[in-house]
C-alpha positions as CSV (number, residue, x, y, z in Angstrom):
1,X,48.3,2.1,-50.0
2,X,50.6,0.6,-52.4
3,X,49.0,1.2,-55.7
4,X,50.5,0.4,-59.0
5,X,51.1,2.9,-61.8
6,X,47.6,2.3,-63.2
7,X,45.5,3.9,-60.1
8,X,45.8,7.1,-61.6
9,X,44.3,6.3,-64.9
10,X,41.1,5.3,-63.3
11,X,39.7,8.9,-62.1
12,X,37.9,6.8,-58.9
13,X,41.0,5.2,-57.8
14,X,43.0,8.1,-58.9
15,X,40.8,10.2,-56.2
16,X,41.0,7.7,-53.4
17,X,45.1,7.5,-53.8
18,X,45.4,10.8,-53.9
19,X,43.2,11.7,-50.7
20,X,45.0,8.9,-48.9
21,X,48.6,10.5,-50.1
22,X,46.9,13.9,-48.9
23,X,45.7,12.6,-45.4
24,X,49.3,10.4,-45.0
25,X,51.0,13.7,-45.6
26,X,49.1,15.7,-43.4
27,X,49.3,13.0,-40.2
28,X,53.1,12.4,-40.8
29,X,53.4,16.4,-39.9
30,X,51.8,15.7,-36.2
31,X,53.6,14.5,-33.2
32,X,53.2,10.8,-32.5
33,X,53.6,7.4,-34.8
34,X,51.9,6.5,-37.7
35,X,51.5,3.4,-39.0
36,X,49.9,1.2,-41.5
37,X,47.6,-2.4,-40.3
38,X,46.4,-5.1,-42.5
39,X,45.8,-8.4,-41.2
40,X,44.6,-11.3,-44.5
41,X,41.8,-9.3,-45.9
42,X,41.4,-6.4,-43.5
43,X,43.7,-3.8,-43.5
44,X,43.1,0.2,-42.2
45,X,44.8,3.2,-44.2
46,X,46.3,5.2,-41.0
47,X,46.8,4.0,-37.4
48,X,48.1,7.0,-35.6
49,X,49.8,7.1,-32.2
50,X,49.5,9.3,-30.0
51,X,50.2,9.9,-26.2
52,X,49.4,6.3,-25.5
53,X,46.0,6.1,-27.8
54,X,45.7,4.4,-31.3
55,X,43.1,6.2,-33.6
56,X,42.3,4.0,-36.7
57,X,41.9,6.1,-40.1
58,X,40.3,4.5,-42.7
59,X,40.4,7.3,-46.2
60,X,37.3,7.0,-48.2
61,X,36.3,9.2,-51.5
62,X,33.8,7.6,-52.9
63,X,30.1,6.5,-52.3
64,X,31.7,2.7,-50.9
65,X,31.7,3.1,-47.1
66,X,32.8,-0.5,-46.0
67,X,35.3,-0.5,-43.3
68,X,35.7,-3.8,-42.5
69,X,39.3,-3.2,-41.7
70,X,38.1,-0.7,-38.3
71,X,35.8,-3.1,-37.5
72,X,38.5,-5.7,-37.5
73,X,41.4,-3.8,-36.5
């Protein structure tokens, strides 16, 4: 989530930063918590709160669909 200033000069990452500012955005207008999880290697974008349930939020924009963070998390 914390990218350096170089992420945008890379069109891919560029993409997947600014879908996961977009998504971040959106979720931080909703009632409930949001919060970020990363654990060593694993970590998961979005972990939004609500009422009592977690929901895990992994943001992906490109043709790499590991989610070994969900899986972990």
């Amino acid at each position: 989530m914390h990218e350096g200033p170089g992420a945008l000069a890379d069109p891919k990452r560029g993409r997947a930063h600014f879908l996961r500012r977009a998504v971040g955005s959106h979720l931080m207008q909703l009632p409930g918590n949001l919060y970020y999880w990363r654990e060593k290697q694993a970590e998961v974008d979005y972990i939004y709160q609500y009422r009592g349930i977690l929901y895990a939020i992994e943001v992906k924009s490109g043709r790499r669909k590991t989610s070994k963070g969900l899986h972990d998390f």
